[in-house]
C-alpha positions as CSV (number, residue, x, y, z in Angstrom):
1,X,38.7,-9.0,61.4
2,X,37.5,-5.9,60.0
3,X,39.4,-2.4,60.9
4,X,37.7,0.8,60.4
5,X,39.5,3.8,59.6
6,X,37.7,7.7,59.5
7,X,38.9,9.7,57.8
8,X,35.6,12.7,58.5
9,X,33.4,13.8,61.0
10,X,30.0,13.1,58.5
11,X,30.3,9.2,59.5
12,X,26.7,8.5,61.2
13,X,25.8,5.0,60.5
14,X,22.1,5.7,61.5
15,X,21.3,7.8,58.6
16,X,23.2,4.7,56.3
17,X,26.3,4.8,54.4
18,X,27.3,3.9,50.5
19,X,30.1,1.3,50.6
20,X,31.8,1.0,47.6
21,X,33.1,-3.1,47.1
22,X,36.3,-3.9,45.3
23,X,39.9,-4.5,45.8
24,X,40.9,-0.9,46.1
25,X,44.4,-0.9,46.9
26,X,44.2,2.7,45.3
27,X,42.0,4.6,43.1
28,X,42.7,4.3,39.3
29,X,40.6,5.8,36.8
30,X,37.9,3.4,37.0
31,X,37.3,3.4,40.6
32,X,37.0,7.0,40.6
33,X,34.2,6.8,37.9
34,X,32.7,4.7,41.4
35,X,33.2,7.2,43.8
36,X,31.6,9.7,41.8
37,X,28.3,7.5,41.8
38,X,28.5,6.9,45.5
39,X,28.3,10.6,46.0
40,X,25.1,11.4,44.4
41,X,23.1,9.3,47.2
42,X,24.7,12.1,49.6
43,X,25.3,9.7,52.4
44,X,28.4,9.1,53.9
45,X,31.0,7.0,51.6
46,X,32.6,3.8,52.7
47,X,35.3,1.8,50.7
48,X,36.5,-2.2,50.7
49,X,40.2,-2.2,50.5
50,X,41.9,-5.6,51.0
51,X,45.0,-6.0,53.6
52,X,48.3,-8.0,52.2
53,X,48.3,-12.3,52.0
54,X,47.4,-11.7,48.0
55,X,50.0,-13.3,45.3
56,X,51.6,-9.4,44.3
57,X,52.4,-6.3,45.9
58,X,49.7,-3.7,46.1
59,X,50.3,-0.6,44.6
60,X,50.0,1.5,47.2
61,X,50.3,1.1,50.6
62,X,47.9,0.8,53.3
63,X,49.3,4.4,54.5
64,X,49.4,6.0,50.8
65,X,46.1,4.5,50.4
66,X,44.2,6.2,53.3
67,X,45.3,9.6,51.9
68,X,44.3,8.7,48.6
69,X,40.6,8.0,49.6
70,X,40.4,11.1,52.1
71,X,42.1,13.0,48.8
72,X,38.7,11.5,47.1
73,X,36.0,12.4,49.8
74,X,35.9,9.0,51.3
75,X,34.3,9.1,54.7
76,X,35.6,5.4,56.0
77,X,37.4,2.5,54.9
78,X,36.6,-1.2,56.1
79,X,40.5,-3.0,55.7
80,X,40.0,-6.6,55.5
81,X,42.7,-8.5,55.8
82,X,43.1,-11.1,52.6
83,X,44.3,-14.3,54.9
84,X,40.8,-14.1,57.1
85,X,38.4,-13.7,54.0
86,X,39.7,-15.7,51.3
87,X,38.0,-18.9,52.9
88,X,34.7,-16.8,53.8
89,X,31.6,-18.8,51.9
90,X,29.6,-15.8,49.1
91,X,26.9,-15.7,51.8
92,X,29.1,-15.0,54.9
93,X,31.3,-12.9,53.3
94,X,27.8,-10.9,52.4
95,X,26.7,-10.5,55.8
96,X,30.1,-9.9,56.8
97,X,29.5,-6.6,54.1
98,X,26.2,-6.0,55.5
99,X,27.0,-5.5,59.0
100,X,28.0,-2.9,61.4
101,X,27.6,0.2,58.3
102,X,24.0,0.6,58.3
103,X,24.3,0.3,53.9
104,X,21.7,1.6,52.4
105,X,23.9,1.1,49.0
106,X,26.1,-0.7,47.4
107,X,28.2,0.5,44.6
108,X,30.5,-1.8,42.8
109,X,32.1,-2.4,39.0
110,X,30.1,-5.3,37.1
111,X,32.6,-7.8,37.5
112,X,32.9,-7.8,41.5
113,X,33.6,-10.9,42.7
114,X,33.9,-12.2,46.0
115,X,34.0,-15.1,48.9
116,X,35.4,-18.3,48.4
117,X,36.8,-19.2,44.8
118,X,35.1,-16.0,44.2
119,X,31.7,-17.2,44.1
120,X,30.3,-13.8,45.1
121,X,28.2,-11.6,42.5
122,X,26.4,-8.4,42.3
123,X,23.5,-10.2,42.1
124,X,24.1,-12.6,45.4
125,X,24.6,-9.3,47.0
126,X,21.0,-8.0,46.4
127,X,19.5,-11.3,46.5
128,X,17.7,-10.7,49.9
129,X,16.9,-6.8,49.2
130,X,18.4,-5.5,51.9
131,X,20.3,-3.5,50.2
132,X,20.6,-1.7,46.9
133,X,23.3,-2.8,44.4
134,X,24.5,-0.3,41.7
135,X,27.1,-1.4,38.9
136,X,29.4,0.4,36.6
137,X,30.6,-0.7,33.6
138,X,34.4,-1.4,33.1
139,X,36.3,1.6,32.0
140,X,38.8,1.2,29.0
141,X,42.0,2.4,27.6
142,X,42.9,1.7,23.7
143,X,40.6,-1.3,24.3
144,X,42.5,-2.4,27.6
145,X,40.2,-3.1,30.7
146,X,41.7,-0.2,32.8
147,X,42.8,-2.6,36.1
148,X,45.1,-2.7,39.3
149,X,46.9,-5.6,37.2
150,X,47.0,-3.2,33.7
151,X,48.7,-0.4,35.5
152,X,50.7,-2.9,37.5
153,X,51.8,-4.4,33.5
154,X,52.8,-1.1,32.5
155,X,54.7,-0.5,35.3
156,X,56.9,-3.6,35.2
157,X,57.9,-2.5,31.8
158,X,58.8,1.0,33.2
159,X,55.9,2.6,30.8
160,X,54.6,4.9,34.0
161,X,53.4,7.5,31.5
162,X,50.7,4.6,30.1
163,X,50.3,3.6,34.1
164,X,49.8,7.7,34.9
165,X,46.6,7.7,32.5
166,X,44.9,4.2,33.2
167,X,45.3,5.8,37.4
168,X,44.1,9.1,36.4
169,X,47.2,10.6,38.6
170,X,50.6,10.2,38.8
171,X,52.3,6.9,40.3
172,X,53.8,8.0,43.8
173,X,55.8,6.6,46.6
174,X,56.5,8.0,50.2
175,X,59.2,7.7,52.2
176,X,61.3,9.6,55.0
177,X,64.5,11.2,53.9
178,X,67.3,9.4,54.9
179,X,70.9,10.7,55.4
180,X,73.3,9.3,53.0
181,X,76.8,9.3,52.1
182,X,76.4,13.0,50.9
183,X,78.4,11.7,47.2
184,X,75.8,13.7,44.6
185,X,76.1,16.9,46.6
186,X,79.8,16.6,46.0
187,X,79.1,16.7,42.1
188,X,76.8,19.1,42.7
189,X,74.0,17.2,42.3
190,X,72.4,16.6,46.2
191,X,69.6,14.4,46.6
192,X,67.1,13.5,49.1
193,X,67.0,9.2,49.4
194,X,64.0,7.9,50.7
195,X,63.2,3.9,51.1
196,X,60.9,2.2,48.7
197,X,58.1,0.5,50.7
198,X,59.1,-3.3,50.5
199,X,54.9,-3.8,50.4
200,X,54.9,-2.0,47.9
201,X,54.4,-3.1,43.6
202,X,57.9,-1.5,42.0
203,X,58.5,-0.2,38.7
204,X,61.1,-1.0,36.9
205,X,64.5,-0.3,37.8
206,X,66.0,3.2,36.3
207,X,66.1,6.8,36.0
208,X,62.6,8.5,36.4
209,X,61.9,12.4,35.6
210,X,59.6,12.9,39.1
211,X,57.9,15.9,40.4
212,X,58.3,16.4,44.8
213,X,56.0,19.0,46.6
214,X,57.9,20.8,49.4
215,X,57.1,23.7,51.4
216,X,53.6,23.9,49.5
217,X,56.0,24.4,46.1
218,X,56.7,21.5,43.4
219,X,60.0,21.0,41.8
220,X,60.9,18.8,38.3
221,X,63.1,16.1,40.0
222,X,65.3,13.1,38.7
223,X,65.0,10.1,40.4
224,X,67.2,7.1,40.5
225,X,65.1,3.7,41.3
226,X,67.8,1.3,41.8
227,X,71.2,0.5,43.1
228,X,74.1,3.2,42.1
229,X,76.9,1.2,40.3
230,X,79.2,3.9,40.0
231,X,80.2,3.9,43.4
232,X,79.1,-0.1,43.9
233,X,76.9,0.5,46.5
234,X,74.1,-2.1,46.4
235,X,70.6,-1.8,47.7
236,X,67.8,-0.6,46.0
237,X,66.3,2.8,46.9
238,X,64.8,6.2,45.6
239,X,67.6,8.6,45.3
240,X,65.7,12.3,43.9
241,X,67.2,15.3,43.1
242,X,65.1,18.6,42.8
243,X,65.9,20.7,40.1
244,X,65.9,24.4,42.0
245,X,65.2,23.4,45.5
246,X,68.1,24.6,47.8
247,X,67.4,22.7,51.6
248,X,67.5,20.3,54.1
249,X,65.3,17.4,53.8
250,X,66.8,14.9,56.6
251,X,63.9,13.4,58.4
252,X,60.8,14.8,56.3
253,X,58.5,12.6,54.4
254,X,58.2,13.2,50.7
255,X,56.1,12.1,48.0
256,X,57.8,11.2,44.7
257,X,55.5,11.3,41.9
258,X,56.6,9.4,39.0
259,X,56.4,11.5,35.3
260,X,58.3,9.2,32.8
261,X,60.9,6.9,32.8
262,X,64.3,8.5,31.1
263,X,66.7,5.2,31.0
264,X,68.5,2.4,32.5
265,X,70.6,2.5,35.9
266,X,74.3,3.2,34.1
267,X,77.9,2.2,35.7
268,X,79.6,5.0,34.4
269,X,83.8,5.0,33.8
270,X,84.1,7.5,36.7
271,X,82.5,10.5,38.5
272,X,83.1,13.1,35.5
273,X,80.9,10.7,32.8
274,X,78.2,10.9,35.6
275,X,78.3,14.1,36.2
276,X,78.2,14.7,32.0
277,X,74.8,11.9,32.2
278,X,73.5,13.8,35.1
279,X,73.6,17.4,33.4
280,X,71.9,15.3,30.1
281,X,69.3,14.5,32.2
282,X,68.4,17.6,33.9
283,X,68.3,18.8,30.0
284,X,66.0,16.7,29.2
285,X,63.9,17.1,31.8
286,X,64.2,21.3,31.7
287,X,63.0,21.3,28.3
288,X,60.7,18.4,28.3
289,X,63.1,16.3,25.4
């Protein structure tokens, strides 16, 4: 049921570990304000991350997650998946978290919840005093409980800037570079068209000012999430192009990290009014407008 995933060497369950509980299907802002209180026990750091079967998407996936926690200084993550645990009873799903890692702490925000119908506190965690239980307060954001489901919100309405600061990152998708049709380098305008994970929570359909590392370099990018009318090709995909980069891209996985959202996915009259909307938006995203 439970799947362990290293991602260092310091992982020596003898000596105990600090598992951080929650949802994590990535680190926002307030998760990280948990990590950072699991470090100071300097033992080896273990995070809860649940596996698909749950109503939404997650926001990242189980790949983008695993380098987000190594990113953070996570030793290990526990992946449970959602459809074996959601019937667990508080007190198995507890010794289900006790077992195998050695804990010598628990770190958690105040409003964990967990086992059947969410039964599961803090407090039926540390019950038996086996193990230590630390809680955080919530963090918030113009009074807004900072959230997987507030950042979700902000993305449906395409506000990633608001989702950017409640993550305390930039929103980001990865995908392998696909070969297209070729159409924007014929109006000069190439781009490197990746598939978005169909796991994956979306944002809202449109044209995205991005930023892509490649080659250990960044490049400004704008980045159509949607279908392109123009040409009425249908399917939904990231299509990115990097302002300044001059390459080949087929085959290499990219991560495009979303910056703002600049508008809707257009039909435009012909190729020409494209182009024209194309060189607007490099513009705008050149001198920040």
């Amino acid at each position: 049921m439970l799947k362990t995933v290293s991602f260092s060497k310091k992982v020596n369950i003898k000596d105990g570990t600090v598992m951080l509980l929650g949802g994590f299907d990535g680190l926002h802002a307030g998760h990280k304000k948990l990590v950072a209180r699991a470090k100071l026990h300097g033992l080896p750091i273990g995070i809860m991350t649940i596996v698909g079967g749950k109503d939404e998407k997650s926001l990242f996936t189980l790949a983008e997650r695993e380098r987000i926690f190594r990113a953070a200084g996570i030793d290990f993550a526990f992946e449970l998946p959602f459809s074996e645990i959601k019937e667990l009873p508080a007190n198995t799903f507890a010794s289900v978290l006790k077992g195998g890692f050695e804990p010598k702490v628990f770190v958690c925000g105040d409003d964990f919840r967990f086992g059947k119908g969410a039964q599961g506190t803090p407090e039926t965690l540390a019950r038996d005093g086996q193990v230590r239980v630390e809680t955080e307060e919530l963090l918030t954001f113009d009074g807004e409980k900072i959230s997987s489901s507030a950042i979700k919100n902000c993305l449906r309405e395409g506000d990633v800037e608001r989702a950017n600061v409640l993550l305390g990152e930039p929103f980001f998708a990865r995908g392998k570079v696909f070969k297209d049709r070729g159409v924007g380098k014929t109006l000069g305008f190439p781009t490197a068209n990746t598939v978005y994970p169909e796991e994956k929570f979306a944002p809202k359909l449109g044209v995205y000012e991005t930023r892509v590392r490649v080659n250990g370099q960044e490049y400004k990018g704008i980045t159509n999430y949607g279908d392109r009318p123009t040409f009425a090709e249908n399917g939904v995909c990231l299509e990115t192009h990097l302002l300044g980069f001059d390459g080949d891209l087929y085959g290499k996985e990219i991560t495009v990290r979303f910056v703002r959202r600049l508008r809707d996915v257009q039909k435009f009259e012909n190729a020409d009014r494209l182009k024209a909307q194309l060189n607007e938006d490099v513009r705008r995203v050149m001198e920040n407008d």
